[in-house]
C-alpha positions in Angstrom: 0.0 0.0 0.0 1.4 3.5 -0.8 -0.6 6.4 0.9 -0.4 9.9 -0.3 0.6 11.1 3.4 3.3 9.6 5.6 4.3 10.9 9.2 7.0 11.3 11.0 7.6 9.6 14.7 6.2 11.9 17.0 3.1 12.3 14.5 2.7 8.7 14.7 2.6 8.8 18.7 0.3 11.6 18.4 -2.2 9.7 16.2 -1.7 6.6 18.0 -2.6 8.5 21.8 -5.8 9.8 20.0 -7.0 7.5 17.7 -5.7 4.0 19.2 -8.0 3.8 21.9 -11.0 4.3 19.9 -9.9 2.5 16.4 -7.6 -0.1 15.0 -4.7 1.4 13.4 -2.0 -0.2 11.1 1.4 1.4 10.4 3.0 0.5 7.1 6.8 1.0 6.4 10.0 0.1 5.5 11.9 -2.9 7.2 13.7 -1.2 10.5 12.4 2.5 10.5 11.1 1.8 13.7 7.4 0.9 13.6 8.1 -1.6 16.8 10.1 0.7 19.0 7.1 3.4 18.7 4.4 0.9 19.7 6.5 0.2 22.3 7.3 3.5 23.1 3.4 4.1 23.0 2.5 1.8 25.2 4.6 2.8 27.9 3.5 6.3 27.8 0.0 5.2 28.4 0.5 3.0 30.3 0.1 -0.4 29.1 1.4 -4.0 28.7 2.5 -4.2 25.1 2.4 -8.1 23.9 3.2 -8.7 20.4 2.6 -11.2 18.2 4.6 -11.8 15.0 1.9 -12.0 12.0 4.6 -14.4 9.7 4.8 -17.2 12.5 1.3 -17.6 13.3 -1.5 -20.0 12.8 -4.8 -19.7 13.2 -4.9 -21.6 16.5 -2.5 -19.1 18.1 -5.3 -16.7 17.7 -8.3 -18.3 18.3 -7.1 -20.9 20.9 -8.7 -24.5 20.6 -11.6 -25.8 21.9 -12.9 -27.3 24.8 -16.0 -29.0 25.5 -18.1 -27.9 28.4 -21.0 -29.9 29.4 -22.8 -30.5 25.4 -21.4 -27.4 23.9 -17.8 -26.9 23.0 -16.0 -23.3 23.3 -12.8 -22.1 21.8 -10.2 -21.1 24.6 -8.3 -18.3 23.6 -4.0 -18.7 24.4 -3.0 -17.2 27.5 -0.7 -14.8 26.4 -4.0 -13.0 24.4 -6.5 -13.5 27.2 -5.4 -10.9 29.7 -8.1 -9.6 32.5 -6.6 -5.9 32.3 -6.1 -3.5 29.3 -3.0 -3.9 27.2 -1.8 -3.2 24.2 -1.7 -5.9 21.6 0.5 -5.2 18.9 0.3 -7.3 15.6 3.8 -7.3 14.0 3.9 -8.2 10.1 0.0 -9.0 9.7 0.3 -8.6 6.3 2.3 -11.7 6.5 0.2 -14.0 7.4 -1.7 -16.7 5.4 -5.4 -15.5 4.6 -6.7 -18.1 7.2 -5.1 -16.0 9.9 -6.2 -13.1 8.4 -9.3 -14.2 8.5 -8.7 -15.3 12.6 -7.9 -11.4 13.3 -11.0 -10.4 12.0 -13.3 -10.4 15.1 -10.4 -9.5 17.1 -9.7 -6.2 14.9 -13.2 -5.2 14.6 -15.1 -6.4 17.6 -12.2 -6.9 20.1 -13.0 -10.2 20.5 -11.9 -13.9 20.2 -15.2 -16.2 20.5 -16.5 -15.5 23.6 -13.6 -13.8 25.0 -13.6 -9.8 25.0 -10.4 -7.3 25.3 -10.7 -5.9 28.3 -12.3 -2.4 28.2 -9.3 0.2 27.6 -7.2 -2.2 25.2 -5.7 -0.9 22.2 -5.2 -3.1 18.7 -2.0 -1.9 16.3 -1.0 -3.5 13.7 2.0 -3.5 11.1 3.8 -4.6 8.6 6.4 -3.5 5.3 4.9 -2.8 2.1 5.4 -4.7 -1.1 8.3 -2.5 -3.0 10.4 -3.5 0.5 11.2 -7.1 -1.1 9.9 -8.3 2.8 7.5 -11.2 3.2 4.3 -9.5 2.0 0.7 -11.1 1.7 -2.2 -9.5 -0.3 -4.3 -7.8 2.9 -8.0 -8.6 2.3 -10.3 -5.2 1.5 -12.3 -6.7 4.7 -9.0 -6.3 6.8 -7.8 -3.4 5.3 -11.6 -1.9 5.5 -11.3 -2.1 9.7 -8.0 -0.2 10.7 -6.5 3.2 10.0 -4.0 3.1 7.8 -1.0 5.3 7.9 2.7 5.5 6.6 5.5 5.8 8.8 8.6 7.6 7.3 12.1 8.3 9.1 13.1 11.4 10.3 16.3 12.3 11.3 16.2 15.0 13.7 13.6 13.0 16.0 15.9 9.9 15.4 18.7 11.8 16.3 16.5 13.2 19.8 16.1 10.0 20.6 19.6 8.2 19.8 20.7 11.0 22.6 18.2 9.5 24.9 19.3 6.2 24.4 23.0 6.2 24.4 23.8 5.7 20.7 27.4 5.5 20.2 28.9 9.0 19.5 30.2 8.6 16.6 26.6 7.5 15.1 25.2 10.5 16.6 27.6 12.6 15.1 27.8 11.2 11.8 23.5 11.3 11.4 24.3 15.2 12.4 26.4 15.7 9.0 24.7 13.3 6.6 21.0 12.8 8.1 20.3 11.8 4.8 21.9 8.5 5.1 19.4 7.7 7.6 17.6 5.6 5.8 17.6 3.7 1.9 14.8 2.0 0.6 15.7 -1.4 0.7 17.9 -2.9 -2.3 16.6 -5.2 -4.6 19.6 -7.9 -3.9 20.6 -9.3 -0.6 22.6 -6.9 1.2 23.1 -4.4 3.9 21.2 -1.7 3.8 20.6 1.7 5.9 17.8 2.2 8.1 17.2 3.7 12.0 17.4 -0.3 12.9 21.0 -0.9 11.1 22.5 2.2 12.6 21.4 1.2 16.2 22.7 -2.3 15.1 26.2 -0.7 14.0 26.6 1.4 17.4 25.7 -1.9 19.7 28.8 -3.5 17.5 30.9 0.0 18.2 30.1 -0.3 22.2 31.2 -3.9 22.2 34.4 -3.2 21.2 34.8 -0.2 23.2 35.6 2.4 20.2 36.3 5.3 20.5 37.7 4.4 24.0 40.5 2.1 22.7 42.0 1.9 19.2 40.2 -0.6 16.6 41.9 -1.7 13.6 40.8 -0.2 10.1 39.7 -3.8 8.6 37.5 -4.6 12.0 36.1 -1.6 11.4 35.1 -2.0 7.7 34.2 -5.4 8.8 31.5 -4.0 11.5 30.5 -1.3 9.0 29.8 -3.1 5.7 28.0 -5.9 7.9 25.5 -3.3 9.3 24.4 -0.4 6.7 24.8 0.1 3.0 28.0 -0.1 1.0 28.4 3.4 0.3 27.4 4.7 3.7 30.1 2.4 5.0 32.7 3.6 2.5 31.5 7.6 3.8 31.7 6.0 7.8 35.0 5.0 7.8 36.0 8.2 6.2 34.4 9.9 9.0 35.9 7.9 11.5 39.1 9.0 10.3 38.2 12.5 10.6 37.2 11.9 14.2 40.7 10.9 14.9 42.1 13.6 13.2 39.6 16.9 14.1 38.6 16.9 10.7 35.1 17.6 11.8 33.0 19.6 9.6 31.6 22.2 12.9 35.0 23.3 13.3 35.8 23.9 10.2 33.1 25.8 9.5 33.9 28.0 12.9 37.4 28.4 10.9 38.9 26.1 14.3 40.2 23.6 11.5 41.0 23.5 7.3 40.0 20.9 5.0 42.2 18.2 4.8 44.7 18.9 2.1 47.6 15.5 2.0 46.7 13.5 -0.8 46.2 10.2 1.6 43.3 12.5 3.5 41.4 12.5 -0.6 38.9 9.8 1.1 38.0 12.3 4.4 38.2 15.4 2.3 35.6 13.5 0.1 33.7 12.8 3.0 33.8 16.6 4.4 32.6 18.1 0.7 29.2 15.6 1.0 28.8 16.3 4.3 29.1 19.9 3.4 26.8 19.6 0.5 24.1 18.2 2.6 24.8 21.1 5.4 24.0 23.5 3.1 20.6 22.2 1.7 19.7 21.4 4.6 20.5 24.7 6.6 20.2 27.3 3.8 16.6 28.7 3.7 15.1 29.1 0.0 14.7 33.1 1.0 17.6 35.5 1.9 15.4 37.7 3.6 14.9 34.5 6.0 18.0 34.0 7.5 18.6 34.4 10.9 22.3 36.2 11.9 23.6 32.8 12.5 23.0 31.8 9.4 24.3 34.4 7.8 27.2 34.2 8.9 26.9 30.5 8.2 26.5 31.3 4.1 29.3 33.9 4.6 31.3 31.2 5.4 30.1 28.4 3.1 31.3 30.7 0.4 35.1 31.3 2.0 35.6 27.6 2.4 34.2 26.9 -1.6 36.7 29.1 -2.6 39.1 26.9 -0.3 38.0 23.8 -1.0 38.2 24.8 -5.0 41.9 24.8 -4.1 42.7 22.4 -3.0 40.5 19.7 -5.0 38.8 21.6 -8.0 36.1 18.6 -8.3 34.9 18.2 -4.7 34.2 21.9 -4.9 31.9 21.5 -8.4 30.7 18.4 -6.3 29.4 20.7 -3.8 27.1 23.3 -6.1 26.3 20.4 -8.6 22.9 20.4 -9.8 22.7 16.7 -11.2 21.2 15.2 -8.5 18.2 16.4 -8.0 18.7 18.4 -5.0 19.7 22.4 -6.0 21.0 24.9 -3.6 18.7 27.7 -2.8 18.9 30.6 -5.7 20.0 33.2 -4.2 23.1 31.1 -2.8 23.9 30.7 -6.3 23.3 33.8 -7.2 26.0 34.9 -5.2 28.7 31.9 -5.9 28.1 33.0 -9.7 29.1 36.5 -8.6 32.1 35.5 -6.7 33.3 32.3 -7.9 32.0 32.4 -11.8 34.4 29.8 -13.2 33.4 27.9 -10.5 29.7 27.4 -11.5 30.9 27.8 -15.5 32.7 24.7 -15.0 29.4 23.0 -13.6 26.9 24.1 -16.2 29.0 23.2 -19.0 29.7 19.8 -17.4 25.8 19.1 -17.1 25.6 20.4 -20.6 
């Protein structure tokens, strides 16, 4: 399912504290954006058991118990772990994974809050969730009577709340710090072969496997390094980590040298960091730089004051990671006005760029 709306994290807690209680709601995203964590995370601010039960390993049985004959009738005995005498929250993990005939078993239970005879306890809230079908994740066809009793709605990462929380939780610094520069290597969709890929999950994943071996504390060999970083997130984000980590041990942090406390790396054996630093400067710059010039605070005009001293810096030492910077073919442009100005002040600069895309 694609919906023409997707929310952020905190938007999904906010739907979830207002219309959870009164309506089933299912949450549809990628593999490891964190769909679990925030029923989780839900639950305990209301102040709820959260039991979960993963759609893809169920059978129909798990749901609707088995049954048991009671004098000349029989009756269907709902498992244990469902039939709970307070509220909770019971939170169905990949339902669109299961086989139609458990489908079919969650249908009472979505609708009416019910298994047979046996009722949710007044004040329980049903979630559901589950990856959609472009994610290459087990995926079964939802029935329109399924789909017809929930809310749907489409999670989507976000890195600034991500980062809020990876704070809160202890994330490994370097994580923290790397999401701070390139936020947009949050997340990837999911690749159509079998490998690593990016997500909120695979970063967490990355700084458990950092803490373990105490870095950042103690040294850690360059090739246990790759190792931990191509085994967790995508290829290219672990060729841009390990770059980063290098500039970590060496100050080359992109902060400072925007304060003017360090310089771009300029040694040919630094090319891979300096690479690093230009991307990471790129995305600083669409991200920070509002589309107006009237709109700019004084910090960040001095920020774009600065952004155009170290272009004309990093244009000499590396020509290309400069162009790299102000390229257009990529779909992401800098605001106009910004341009406007680099044209003015660094025309050969931007010449060399439009004739390139030409």
């Amino acid at each position: 399912m694609n919906l023409p709306y997707s929310v952020t994290q905190r938007e999904l807690l906010d739907l979830l504290v207002n219309l959870a209680p009164v309506r089933p709601i299912f949450i549809w995203g990628a593999p490891g954006i964190g769909k679990s964590a925030l029923v989780e995370k839900f639950a305990e601010e209301v102040g709820l058991p959260c039991v979960s039960l993963l759609g893809s390993q169920l059978a129909p049985e798990d749901i609707i118990g088995i049954p048991q004959i009671r004098g000349e009738t029989s009756e269907f005995l709902p498992p244990k772990m469902i039939a709970r005498k307070e509220p909770y929250v019971l939170f169905l993990d990949e339902l669109n994974a299961c086989s139609q005939e458990v489908q079919k078993a969650f249908y009472s239970l979505i609708h009416e809050r019910r298994i047979g005879e046996y009722h949710l306890p007044k004040g329980s809230v049903v979630i559901g969730a589950g990856n959609r079908t472009q994610d290459g994740a087990i995926v079964k066809t939802m029935s329109s009577a399924l789909v017809n009793r929930m809310f749907h709605v489409q999670l989507v990462a976000n890195a600034r709340q991500w980062l809020d929380w990876a704070y809160e939780n202890e994330i490994h610094p370097w994580i923290v710090d790397y999401i701070e520069q390139r936020p947009d290597h949050l997340f990837t969709e999911p690749p159509k072969t079998e490998e690593p890929y990016s997500t909120p999950r695979s970063w967490h994943m990355l700084s458990d496997a950092l803490k373990e071996y105490n870095v950042g504390e103690q040294e850690i060999s360059p090739e246990l390094l790759r190792v931990l970083a191509y085994g967790c997130i995508s290829a290219k984000h672990a060729g841009m980590f390990l770059a980063f980590s290098k500039n970590v041990k060496n100050k080359y942090l992109l902060n400072a040298i925007i304060k003017g406390e360090e310089k771009f790396p300029s040694r040919p054996e630094d090319r891979d960091s300096l690479y690093f630093l230009a991307q990471a400067f790129r995305a600083r710059l669409l991200h920070d730089l509002p589309d107006k010039k009237n709109k700019m605070s004084h910090e960040l005009q001095f920020f774009s004051h600065r952004a155009k001293i170290l272009l004309k810096e990093l244009s000499q030492i590396n020509y290309e990671m400069a162009q790299m910077v102000v390229a257009t073919d990529d779909g992401h442009v800098l605001p106009e006005w910004f341009m406007v100005e680099i044209i003015r002040d660094m025309p050969r600069l931007i010449n060399s760029e439009a004739r390139k895309g030409a």
